[in-house]
VODORO-302241 format. One line per field, with one value per residue (C-alpha): x, y negated, z. Coordinates in steps of 0.25 Angstrom, whole numbers. Layout:
REM residues N
c1 (X/...);
c2 (Y/...);
c3 (Z/...);
//
This chain:
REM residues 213
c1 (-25/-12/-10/6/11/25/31/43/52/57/61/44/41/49/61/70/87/89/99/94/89/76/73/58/60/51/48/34/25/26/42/43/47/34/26/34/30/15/17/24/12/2/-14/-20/-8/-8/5/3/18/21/34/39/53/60/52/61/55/54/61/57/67/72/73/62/50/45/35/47/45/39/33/24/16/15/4/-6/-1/-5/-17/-20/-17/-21/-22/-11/-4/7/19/31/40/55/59/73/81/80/81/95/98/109/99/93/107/99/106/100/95/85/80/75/70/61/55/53/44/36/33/27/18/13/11/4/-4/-12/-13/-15/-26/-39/-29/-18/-3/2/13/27/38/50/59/77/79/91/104/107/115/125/121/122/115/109/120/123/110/112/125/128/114/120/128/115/106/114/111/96/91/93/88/74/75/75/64/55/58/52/40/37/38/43/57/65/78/78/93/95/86/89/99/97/100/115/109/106/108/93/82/82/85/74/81/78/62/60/66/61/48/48/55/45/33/39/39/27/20/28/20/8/9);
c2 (7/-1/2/2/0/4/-3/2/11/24/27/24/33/43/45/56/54/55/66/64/53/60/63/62/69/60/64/66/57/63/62/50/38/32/46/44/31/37/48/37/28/38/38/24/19/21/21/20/23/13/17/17/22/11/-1/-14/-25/-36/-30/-23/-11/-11/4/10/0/-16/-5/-4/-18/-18/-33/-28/-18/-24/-30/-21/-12/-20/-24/-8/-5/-17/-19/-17/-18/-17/-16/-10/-14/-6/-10/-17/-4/-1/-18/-12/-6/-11/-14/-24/-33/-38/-44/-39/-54/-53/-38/-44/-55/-42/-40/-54/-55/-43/-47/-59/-51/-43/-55/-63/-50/-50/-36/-34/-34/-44/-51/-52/-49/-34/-33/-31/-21/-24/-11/-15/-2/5/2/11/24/32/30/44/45/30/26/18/13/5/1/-10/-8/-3/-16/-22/-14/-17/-31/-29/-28/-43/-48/-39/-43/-58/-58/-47/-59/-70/-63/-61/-44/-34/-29/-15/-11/3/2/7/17/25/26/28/42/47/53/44/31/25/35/41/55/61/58/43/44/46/37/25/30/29/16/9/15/8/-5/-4/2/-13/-21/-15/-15);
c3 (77/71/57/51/39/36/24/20/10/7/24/26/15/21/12/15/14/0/-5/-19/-26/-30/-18/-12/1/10/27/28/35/49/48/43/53/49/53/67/69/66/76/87/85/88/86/83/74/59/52/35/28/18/13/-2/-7/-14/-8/-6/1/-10/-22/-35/-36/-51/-52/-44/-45/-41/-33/-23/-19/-4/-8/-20/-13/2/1/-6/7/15/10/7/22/30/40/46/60/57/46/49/37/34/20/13/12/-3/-4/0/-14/-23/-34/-27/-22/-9/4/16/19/6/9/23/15/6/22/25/13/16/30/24/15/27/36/24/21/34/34/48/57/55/42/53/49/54/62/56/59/50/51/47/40/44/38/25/31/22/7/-1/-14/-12/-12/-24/-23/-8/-12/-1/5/18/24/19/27/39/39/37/51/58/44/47/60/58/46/56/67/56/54/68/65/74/70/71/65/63/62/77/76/63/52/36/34/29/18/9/17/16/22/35/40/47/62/58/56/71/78/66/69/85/83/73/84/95/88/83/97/102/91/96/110);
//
């Protein structure tokens, strides 16, 4: 029975568009992409959503909390879910953030260093590494009230899929960039509308059903 961990931010979690920044709105777990790759999976898989708002890959945010940072609280997951069969990892959208002044090449860099963890960690079955599916987010859509916090995120986001690509490569991991099959919502540019959840889902299954074959 494959057990998988998916590592990721506010779009695992289950954000909503944001029309305000206070907004909590969140999918619930059945409609979330991660709840379709449950349902596409079927009996005999586990699925455990990992997803927190605000997590970077490798950085402290300023404002909101060195929590955020992916890097400080993989491996306690790891080690508190273990073992795994698999990680499927979609994080370096809010490295995207003005505050953090990051070229696309270090926020692939952010996921090169978490693979590392998770391969070191031996999580998987008998002590074994799980396997890895590194997810490019999609580019950043049309920023509304995020706006002045993404300021140049977007040409930046476009650039992030080859760099995934050639780090997943490094590592030996499967890669899939969910460019093709979804946009970031027009609302607020960063989370995806509820037409995006599906087909992320079904895609993310079918790569993980080809891991397993």
């Amino acid at each position: 029975m494959p057990t998988i961990l998916c590592f990721g931010d506010s779009n695992t979690y289950g954000t909503k568009p944001m029309t305000d920044r206070d907004s909590q709105d969140r999918y619930g777990p059945d409609e979330r992409w991660t709840g379709v790759l449950r349902r596409e999976l079927g009996a005999g898989w586990t699925v455990i959503d990992e997803g927190l708002p605000g997590r970077t890959t490798v950085h402290d945010d300023p404002l909101e909390g060195a929590h955020k940072n992916g890097r400080r609280y993989l491996q306690a997951c790891l080690e508190s879910h273990r073992p795994l069969d698999a990680i499927v990892l979609m994080l370096g959208t809010n490295d995207l953030k003005t505050r953090f002044s990051l070229p696309p090449e270090d926020i692939a860099d952010g996921v090169d260093e978490l693979l590392k963890i998770i391969i070191a960690a031996e999580a998987g079955p008998a002590g074994k590494a799980p396997k890895l599916l590194v997810l490019s987010p999609p580019p950043l859509g049309k920023l509304g009230l995020l706006a002045g916090m993404f300021t140049g995120g977007t040409e930046k986001s476009r650039r992030l899929a080859p760099l995934y690509a050639a780090i997943a490569a490094r590592h030996r991991a499967e890669f899939l960039d969910t460019g093709p099959v979804i946009r970031s919502s027009d609302i607020d540019g960063i989370h995806f509308d509820r037409d995006a959840l599906e087909p992320l889902g079904e895609a993310v299954a079918a790569r993980l059903k080809h891991m397993f074959r």
